[in-house]
N, C-alpha and C positions, 0 to 999 in steps of 0.2 A: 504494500500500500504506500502511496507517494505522502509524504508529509504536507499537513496543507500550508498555506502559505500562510503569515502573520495576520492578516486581511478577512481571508479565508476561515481561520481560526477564531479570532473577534466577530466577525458573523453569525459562525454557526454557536457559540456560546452564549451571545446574544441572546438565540432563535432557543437555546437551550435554558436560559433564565427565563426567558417569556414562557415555555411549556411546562416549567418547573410552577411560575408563580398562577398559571391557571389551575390548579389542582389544586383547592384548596388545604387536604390533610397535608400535601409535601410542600407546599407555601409555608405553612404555620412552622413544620419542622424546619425547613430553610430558614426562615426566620429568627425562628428559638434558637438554631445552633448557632447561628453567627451572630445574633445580638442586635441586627440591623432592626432598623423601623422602616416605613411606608417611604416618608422621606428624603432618609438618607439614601435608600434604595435607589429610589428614583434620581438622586441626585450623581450615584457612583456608580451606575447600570454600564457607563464605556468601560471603565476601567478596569485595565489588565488582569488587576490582582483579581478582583470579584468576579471577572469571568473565568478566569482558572477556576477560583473557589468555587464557583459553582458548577463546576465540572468535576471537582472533585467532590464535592455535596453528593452529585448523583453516581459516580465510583465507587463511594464508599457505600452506597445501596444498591445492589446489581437491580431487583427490582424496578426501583425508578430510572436507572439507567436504560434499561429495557424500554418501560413503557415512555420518554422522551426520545429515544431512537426510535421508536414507530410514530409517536405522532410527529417527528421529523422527517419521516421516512428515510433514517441512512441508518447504519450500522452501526451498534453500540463503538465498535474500535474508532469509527469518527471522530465520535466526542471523545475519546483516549486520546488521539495523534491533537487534536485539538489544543488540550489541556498540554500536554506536553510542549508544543508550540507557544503557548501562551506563556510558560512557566521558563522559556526559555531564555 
């Protein structure tokens, strides 16, 4: 699998916090575990670190990692090379 690009990468985690925050039980949890509010959310949604973090949010639960690679339609290793890219 080809590594995506930095662009690439911030896109689809993007696409992977917006899927994350429509569900509202793994919202709450995303929430609780990183200590963020509504606001600051919204105010830190580009940046790097938070899009890794929540890439690694949905890693560290294969579950949700699953069910945001379908309702993204690509393959869980996506968001892996993703994170990876972002963290680099």
């Amino acid at each position: 699998m080809l590594s995506p690009t930095t662009n690439d990468a911030e896109a689809l985690a993007l696409a992977a916090l917006a899927a994350t925050l429509t569900d509202e039980r793994r919202a709450r949890r995303f929430l609780d575990l990183t200590g963020l509010d509504a606001d600051e959310l919204r105010a830190r949604a580009g940046e790097r670190s938070l899009l890794a973090a929540t890439l690694v949010f949905l890693e560290a639960h294969e579950p949700d990692l699953i069910e945001v690679s379908k309702t993204l339609n690509i393959k869980p290793e996506s968001l892996i090379a993703a994170r990876a890219e972002l963290e680099r």
